[in-house]
MIDOSE-1310 file (N, C-alpha, C; in nm, 2 decimals, decimal comma, always signed):
residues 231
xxxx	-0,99/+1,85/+1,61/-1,00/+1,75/+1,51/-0,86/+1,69/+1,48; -0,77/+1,76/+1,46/-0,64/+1,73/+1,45/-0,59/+1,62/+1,52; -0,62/+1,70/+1,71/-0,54/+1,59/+1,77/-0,64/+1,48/+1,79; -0,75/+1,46/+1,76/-0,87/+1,31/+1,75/-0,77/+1,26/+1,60
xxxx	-0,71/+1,33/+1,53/-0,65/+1,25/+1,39/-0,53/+1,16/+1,54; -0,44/+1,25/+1,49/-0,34/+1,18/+1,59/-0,37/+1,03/+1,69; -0,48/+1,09/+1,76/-0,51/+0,96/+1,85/-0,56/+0,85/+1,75; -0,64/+0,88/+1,65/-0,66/+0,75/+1,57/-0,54/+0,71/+1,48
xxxx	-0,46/+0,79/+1,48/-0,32/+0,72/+1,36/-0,24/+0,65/+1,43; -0,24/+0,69/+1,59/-0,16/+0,59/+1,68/-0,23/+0,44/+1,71; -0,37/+0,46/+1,71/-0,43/+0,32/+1,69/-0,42/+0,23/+1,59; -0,40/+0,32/+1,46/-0,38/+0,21/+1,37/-0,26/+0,12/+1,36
xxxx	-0,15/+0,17/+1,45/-0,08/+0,00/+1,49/-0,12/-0,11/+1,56; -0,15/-0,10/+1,67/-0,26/-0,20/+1,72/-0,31/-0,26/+1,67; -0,44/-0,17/+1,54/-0,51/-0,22/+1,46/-0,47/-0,29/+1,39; -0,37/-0,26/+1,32/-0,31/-0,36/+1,21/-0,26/-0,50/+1,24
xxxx	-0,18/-0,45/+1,36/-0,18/-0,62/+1,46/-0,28/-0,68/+1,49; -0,42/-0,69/+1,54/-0,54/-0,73/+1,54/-0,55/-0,81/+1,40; -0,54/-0,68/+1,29/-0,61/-0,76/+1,13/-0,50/-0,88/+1,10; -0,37/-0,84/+1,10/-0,28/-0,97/+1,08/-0,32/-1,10/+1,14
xxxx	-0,32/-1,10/+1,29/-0,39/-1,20/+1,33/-0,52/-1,23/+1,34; -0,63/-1,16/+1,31/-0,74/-1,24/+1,29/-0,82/-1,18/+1,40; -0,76/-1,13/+1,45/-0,85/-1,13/+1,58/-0,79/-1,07/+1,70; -0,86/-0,96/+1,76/-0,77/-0,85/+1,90/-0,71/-0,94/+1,97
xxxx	-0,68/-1,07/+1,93/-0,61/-1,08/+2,06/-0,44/-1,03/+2,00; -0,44/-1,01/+1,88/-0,29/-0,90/+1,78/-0,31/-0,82/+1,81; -0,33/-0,71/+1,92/-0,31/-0,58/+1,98/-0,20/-0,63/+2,07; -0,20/-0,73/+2,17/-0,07/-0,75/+2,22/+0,02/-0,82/+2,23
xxxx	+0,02/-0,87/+2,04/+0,12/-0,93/+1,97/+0,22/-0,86/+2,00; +0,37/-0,90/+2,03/+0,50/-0,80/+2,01/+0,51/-0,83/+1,87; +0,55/-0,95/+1,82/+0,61/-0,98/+1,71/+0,52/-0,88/+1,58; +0,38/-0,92/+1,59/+0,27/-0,84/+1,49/+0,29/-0,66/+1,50
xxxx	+0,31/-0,66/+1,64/+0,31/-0,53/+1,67/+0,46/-0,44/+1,59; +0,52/-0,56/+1,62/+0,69/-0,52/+1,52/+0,64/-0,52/+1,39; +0,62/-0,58/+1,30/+0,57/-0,59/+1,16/+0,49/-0,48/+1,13; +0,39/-0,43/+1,22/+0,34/-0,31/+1,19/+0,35/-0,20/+1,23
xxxx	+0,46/-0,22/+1,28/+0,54/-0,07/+1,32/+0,65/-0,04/+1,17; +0,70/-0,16/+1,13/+0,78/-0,15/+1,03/+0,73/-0,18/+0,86; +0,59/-0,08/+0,90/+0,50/-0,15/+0,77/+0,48/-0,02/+0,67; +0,46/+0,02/+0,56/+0,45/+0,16/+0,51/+0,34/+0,22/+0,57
xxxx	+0,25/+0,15/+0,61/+0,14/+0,19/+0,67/+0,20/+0,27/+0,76; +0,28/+0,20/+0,82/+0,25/+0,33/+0,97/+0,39/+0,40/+0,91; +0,45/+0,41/+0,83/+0,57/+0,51/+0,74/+0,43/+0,64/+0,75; +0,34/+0,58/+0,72/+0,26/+0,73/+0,65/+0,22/+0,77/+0,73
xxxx	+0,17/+0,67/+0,84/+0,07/+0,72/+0,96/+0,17/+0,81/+1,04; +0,33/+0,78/+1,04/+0,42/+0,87/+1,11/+0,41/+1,04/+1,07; +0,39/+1,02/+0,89/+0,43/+1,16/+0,85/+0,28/+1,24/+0,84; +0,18/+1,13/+0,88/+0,02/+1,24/+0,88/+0,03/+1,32/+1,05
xxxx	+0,10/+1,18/+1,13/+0,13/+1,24/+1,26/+0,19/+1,42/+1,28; +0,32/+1,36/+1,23/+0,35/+1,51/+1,22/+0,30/+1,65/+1,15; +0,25/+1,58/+1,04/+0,14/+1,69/+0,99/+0,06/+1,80/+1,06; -0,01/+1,71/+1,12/-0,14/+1,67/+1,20/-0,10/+1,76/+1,36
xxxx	+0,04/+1,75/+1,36/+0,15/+1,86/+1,46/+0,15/+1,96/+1,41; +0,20/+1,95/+1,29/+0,22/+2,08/+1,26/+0,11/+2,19/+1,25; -0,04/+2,14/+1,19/-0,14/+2,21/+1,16/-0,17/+2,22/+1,30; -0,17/+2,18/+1,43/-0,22/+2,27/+1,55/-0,14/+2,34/+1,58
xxxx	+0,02/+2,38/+1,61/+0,13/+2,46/+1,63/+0,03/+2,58/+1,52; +0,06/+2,53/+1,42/+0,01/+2,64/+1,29/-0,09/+2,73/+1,30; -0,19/+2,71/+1,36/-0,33/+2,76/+1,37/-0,28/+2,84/+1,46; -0,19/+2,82/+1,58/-0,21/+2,91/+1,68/-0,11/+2,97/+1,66
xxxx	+0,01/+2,94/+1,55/+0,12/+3,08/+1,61/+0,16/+3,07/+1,44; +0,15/+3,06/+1,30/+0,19/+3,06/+1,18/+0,08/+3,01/+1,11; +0,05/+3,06/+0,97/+0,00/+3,05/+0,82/+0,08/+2,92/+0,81; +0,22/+2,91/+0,76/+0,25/+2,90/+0,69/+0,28/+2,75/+0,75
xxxx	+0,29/+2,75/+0,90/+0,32/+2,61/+0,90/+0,16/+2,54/+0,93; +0,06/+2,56/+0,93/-0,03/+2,50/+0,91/-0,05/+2,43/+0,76; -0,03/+2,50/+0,67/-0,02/+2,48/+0,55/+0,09/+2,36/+0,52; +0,18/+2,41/+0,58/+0,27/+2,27/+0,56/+0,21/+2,15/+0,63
xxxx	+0,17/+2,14/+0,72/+0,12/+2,03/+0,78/+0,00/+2,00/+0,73; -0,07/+2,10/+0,67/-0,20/+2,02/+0,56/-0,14/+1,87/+0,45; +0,01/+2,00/+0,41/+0,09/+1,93/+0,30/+0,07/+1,84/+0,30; +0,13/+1,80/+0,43/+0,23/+1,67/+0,48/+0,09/+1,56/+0,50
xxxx	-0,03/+1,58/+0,53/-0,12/+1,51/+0,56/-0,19/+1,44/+0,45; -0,20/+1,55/+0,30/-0,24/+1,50/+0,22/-0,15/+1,40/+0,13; -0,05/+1,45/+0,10/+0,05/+1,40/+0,06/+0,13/+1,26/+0,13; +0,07/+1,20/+0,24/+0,07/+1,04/+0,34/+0,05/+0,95/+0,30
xxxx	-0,05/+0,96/+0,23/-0,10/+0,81/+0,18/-0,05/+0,80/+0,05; +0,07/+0,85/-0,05/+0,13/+0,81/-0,09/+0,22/+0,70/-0,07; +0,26/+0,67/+0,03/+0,38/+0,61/+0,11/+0,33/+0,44/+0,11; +0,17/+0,43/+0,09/+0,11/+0,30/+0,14/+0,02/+0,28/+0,05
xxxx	-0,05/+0,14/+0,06/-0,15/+0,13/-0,05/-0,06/+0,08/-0,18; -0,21/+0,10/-0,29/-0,19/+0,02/-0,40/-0,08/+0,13/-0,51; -0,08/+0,27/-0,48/-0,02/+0,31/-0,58/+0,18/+0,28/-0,50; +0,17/+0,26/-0,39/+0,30/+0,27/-0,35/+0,40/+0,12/-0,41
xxxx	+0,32/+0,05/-0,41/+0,40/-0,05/-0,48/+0,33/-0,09/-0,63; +0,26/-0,02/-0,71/+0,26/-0,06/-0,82/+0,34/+0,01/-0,90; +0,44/-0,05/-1,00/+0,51/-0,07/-1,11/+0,47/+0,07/-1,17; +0,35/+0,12/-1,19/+0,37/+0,25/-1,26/+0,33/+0,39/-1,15
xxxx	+0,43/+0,38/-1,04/+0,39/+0,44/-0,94/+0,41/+0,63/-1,01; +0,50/+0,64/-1,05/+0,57/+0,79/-1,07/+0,48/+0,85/-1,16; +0,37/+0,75/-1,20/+0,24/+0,85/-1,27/+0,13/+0,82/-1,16; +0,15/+0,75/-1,08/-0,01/+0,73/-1,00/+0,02/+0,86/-0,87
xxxx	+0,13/+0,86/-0,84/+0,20/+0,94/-0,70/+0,13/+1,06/-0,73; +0,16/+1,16/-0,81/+0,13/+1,31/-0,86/+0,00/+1,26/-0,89; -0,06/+1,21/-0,95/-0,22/+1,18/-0,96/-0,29/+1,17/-0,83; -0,22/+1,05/-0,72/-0,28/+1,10/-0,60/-0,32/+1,17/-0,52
xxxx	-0,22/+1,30/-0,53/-0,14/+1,42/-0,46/-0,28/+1,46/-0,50; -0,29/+1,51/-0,65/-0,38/+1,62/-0,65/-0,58/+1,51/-0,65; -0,57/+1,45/-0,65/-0,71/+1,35/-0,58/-0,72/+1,42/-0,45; -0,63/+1,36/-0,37/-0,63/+1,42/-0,27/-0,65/+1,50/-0,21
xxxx	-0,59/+1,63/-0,25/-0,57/+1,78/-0,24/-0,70/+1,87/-0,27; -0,73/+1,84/-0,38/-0,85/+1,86/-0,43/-0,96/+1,80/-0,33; -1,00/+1,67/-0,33/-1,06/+1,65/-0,20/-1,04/+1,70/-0,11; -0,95/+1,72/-0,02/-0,92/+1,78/+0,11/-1,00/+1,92/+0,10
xxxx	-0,94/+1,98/-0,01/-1,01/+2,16/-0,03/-1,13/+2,14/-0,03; -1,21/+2,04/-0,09/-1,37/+2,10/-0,10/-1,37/+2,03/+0,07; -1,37/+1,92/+0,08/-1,44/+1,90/+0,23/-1,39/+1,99/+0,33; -1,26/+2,02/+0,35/-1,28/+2,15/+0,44/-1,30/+2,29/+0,37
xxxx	-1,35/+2,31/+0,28/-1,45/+2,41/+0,31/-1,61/+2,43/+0,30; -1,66/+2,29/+0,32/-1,82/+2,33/+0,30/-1,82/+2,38/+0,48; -1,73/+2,31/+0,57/-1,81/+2,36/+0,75/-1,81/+2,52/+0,72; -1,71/+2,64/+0,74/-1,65/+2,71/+0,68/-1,77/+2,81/+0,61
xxxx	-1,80/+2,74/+0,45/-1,87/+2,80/+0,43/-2,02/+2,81/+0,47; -2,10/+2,66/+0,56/-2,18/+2,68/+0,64/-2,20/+2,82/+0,74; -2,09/+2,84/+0,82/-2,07/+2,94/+0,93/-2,10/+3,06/+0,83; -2,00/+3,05/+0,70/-2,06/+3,18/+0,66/-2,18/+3,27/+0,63
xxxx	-2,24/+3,12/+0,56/-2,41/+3,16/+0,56/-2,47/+3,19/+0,68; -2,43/+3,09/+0,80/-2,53/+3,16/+0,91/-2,47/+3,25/+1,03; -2,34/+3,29/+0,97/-2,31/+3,42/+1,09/-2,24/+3,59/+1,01; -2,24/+3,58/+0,88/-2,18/+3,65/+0,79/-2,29/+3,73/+0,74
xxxx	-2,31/+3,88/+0,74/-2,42/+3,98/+0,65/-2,39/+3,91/+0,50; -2,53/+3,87/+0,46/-2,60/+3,80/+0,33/-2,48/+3,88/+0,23; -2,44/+3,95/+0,20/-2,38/+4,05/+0,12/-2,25/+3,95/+0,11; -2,17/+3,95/+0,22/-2,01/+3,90/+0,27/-2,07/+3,75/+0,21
xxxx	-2,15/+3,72/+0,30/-2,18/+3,54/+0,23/-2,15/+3,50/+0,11; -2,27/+3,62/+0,01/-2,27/+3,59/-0,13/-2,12/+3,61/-0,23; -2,07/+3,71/-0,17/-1,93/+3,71/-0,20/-1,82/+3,60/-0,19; -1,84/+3,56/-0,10/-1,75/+3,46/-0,03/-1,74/+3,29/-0,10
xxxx	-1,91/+3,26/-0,10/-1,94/+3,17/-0,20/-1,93/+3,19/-0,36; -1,94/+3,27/-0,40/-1,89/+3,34/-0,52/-1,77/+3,32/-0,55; -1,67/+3,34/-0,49/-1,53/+3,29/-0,50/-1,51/+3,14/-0,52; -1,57/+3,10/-0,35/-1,53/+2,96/-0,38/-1,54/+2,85/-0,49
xxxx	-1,70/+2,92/-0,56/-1,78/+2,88/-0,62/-1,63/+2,87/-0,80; -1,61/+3,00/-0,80/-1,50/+2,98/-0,92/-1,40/+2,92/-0,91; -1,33/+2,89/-0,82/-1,23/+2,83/-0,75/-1,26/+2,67/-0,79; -1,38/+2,62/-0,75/-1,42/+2,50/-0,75/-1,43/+2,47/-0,89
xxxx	-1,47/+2,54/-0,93/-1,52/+2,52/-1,06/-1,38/+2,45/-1,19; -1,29/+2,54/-1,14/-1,15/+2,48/-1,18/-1,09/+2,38/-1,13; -1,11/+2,37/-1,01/-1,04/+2,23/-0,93/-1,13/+2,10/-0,98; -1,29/+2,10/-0,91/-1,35/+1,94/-0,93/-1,28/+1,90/-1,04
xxxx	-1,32/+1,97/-1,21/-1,21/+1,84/-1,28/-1,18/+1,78/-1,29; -1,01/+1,88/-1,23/-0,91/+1,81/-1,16/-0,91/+1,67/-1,10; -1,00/+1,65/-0,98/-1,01/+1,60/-0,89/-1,10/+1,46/-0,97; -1,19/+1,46/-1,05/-1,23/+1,38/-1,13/-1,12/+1,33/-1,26
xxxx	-1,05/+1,42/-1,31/-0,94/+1,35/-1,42/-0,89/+1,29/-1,37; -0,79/+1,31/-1,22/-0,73/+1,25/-1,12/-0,73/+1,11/-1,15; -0,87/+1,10/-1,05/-0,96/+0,95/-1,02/-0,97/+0,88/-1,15; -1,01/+0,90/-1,25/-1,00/+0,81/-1,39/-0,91/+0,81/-1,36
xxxx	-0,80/+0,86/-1,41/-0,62/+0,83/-1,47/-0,56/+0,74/-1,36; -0,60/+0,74/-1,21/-0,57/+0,62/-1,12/-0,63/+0,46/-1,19; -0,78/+0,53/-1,22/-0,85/+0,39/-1,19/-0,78/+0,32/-1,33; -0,75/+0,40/-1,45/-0,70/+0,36/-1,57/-0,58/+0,29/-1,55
xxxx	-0,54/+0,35/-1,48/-0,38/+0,26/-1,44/-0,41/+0,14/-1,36; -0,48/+0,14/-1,23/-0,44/+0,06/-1,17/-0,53/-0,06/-1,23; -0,66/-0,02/-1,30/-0,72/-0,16/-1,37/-0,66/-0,22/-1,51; -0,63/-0,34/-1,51/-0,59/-0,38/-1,62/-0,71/-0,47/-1,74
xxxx	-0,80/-0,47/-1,64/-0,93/-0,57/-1,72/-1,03/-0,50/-1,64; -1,15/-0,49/-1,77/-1,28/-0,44/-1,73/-1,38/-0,53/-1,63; -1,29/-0,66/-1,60/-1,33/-0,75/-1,55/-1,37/-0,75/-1,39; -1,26/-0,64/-1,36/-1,21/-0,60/-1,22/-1,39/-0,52/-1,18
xxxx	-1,44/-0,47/-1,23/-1,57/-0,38/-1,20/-1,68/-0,54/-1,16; -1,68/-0,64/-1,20/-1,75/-0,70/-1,12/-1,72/-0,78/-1,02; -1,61/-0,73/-0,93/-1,54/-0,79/-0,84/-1,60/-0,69/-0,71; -1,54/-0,72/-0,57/-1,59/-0,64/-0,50/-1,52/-0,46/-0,50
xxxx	-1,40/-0,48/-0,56/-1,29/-0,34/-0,57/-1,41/-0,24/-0,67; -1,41/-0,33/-0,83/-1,45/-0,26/-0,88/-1,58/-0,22/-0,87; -1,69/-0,30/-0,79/-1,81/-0,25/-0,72/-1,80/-0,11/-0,64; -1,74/-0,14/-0,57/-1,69/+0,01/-0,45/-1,71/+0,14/-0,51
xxxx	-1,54/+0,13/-0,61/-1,51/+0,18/-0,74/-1,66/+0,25/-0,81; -1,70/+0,17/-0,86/-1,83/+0,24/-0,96/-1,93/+0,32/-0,84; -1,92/+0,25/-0,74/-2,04/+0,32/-0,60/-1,97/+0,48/-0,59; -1,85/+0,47/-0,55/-1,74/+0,58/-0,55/-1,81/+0,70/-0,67
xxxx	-1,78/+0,65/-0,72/-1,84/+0,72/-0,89/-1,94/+0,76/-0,93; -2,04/+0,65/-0,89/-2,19/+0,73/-0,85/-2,20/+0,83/-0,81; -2,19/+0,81/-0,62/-2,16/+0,94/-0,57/-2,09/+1,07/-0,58; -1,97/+1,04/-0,66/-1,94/+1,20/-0,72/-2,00/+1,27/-0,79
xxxx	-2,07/+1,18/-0,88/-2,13/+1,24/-0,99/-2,22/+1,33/-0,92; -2,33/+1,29/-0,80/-2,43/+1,29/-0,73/-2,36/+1,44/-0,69; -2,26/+1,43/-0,60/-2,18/+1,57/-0,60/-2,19/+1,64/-0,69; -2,13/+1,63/-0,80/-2,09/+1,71/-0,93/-2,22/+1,80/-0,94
xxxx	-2,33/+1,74/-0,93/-2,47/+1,81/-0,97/-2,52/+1,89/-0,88; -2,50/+1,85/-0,72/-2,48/+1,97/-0,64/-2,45/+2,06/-0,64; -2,28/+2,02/-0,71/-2,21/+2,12/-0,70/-2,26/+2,22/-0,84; -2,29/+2,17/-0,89/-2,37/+2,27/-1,06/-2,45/+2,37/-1,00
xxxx	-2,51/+2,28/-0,93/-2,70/+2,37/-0,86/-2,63/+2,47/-0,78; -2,56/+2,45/-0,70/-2,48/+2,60/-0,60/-2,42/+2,67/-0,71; -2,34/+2,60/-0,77/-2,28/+2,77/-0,85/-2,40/+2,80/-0,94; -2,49/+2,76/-1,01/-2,50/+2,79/-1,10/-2,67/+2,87/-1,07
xxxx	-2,72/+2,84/-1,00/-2,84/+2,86/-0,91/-2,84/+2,92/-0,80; -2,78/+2,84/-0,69/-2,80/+2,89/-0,53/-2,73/+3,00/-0,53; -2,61/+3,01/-0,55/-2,50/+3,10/-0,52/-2,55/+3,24/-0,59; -2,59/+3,24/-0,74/-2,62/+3,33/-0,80/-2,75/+3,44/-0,73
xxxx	-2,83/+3,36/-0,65/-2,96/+3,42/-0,61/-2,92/+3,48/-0,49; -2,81/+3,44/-0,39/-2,77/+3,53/-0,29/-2,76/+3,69/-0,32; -2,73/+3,79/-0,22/-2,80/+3,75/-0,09/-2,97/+3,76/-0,08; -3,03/+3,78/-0,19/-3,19/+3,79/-0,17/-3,25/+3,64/-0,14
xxxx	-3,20/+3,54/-0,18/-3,32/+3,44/-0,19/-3,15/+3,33/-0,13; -3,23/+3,19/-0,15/-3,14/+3,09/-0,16/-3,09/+3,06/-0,05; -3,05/+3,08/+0,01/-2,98/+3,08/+0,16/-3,01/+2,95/+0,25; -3,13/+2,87/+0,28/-3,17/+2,78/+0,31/-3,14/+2,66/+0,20
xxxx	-3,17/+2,67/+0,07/-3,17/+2,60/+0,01/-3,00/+2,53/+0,00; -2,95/+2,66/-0,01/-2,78/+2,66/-0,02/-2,76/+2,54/+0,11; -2,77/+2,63/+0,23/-2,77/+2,53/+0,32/-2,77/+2,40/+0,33; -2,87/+2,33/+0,28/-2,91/+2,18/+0,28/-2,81/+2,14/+0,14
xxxx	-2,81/+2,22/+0,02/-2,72/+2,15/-0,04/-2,58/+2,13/-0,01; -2,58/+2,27/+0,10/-2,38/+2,22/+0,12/-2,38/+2,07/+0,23; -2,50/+2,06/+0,31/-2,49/+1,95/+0,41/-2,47/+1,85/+0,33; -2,57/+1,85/+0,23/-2,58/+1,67/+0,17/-2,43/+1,71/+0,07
xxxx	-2,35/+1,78/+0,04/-2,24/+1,74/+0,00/-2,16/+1,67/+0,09; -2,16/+1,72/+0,21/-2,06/+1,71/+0,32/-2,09/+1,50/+0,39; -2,26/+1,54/+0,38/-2,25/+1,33/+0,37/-2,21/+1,28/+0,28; -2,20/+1,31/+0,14/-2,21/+1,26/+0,01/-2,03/+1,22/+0,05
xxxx	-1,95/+1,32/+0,07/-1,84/+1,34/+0,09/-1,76/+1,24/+0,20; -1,83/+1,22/+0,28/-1,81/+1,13/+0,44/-1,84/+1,01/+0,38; -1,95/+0,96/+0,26/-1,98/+0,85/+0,27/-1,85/+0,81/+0,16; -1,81/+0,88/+0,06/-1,70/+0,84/-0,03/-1,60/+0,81/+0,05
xxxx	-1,58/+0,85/+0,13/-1,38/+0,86/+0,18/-1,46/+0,73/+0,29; -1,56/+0,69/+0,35/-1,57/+0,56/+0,39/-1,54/+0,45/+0,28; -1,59/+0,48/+0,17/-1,59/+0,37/+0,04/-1,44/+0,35/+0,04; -1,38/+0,49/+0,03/-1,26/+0,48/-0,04/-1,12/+0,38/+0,11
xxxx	-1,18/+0,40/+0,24/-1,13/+0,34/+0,31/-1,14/+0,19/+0,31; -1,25/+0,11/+0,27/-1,29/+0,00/+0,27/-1,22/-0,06/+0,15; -1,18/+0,05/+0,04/-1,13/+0,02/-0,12/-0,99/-0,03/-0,05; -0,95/+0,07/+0,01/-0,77/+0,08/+0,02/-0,74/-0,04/+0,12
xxxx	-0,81/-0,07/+0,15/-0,78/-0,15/+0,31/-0,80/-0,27/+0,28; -0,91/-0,28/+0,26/-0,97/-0,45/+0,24/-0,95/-0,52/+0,08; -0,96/-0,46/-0,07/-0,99/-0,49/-0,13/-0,82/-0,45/-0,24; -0,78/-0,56/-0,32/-0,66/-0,51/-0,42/-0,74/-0,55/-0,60
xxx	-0,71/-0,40/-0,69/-0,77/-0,45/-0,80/-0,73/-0,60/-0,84; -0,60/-0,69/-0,82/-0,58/-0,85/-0,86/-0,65/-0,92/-0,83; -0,76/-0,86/-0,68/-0,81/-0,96/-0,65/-0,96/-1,02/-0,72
C-alpha cells in the first residue's frame, strides 16, 4: 500500500499539469509541468514520498522509523491547501495535525482489528477491542473538536454552507456523525458482549465504518482540490 501511495504521489504532477490546462494534453506541458513541480502541492507530495519510504524500510528493519514515516505522511498536507496560505495558519496547522492523526489511527486500525476478530481466540479479540475501544473513546473528540475549530476558522459567513464547499462540508459531517454512532454501538454494545456473542455483528459494524471512512476522505479530497470557502 505504501509503495501504490508513492506511485500515485508521483502522478500527481502530471496531474496537476493536465488540471492547469484543461485538459491531458498538460501531462506533456514542460512549462505546466515546471509550475507543478514548484507548487506546494508537490512540496507535500515530496515529504509524503519520503514518508511513505520510510514506513516500508520501517516495517521491515525498525518501530521507530515506521512511525516516523507515518509522522511525516500525516503531517503533509499541511504544506498545501487552504490552511497553508490562510492568514490564521499557526492555529489551523496543529488543528490539522491532530484531524489528521486521529483519522489516520482509526482507519488504520479497523483492517487490523478485522483480522483480529477472525484469526485471534475470542478471548485475545475481546481484549484487544477493549483497548482500542478506550483509546478511541479519547481520541474521536479530538478528531471532531479538530474539524469544527478548522471549519470555524476557515468560514467567515454562514453563507459559505450553501455553496458547493459548504455542501461537502455538512455531507462530511453527516457522515461522521453516522460514524460516531457506530462507534457508540461497538464500545458500548458489541465490544462489551465479546467473546460470547457479537462477533459477526462487530464485524459488519467495523466494515461500514471503514466505507463510511473511504467515503469521507473522498469528500474531503473533492473539498481540498476543487472547491475554496471564498468561493
Amino acid at each position: 500500500m505504501a509503495a501504490l501511495g508513492i506511485v500515485l504521489e508521483l502522478l500527481q504532477l502530471p496531474l496537476t499539469a493536465a488540471r492547469m490546462a484543461g485538459d491531458f494534453a498538460g501531462v506533456s506541458d514542460t512549462r505546466l509541468l515546471t509550475l507543478a513541480v514548484h507548487s506546494s502541492r508537490a512540496s507535500a507530495g515530496a515529504v509524503t514520498i519520503v514518508g511513505l519510504a520510510l514506513l516500508m524500510i520501517g516495517l521491515a528493519r525498525a518501530l521507530w522509523l515506521a512511525l516516523l514515516g507515518a509522522a511525516l505522511c500525516v503531517c503533509a498536507p499541511v504544506l498545501t491547501g487552504h490552511t497553508s496560505v490562510n492568514p490564521q495558519r499557526a492555529l489551523l496547522v496543529p488543528l490539522l495535525v491532530v484531524h489528521l492523526g486521529v483519522g489516520a489511527f482509526w482507519l488504520g486500525a479497523l483492517w487490523p482489528l478485522l483480522l483480529t476478530l477472525r484469526l485471534e481466540q475470542p478471548s485475545v479479540a475481546a481484549a484487544v477491542l477493549q483497548r482500542f475501544s478506550r483509546r478511541a473513546g479519547w481520541l474521536v473528540p479530538c478528531l471532531a473538536l479538530a474539524g469544527l475549530g478548522m471549519s470555524f476558522l476557515l468560514i467567515d459567513d454562514v453563507s459559505v454552507l450553501r455553496r458547493p464547499y459548504g455542501l461537502i462540508l455538512l455531507g462530511k459531517l453527516t457522515l461522521f456523525m453516522i460514524l460516531t454512532v457506530l462507534a457508540a454501538l461497538n464500545r458500548w454494545r458489541h465490544t462489551p458482549a465479546l467473546p460470547q456473542a457479537a462477533t459477526t455483528a462487530l464485524r459488519c459494524s467495523i466494515v461500514a465504518e471503514y466505507l463510511l471512512i473511504a467515503a469521507v476522505l473522498a469528500m474531503t479530497a473533492t473539498l481540498t482540490t476543487l472547491f475554496w470557502p471564498e468561493e
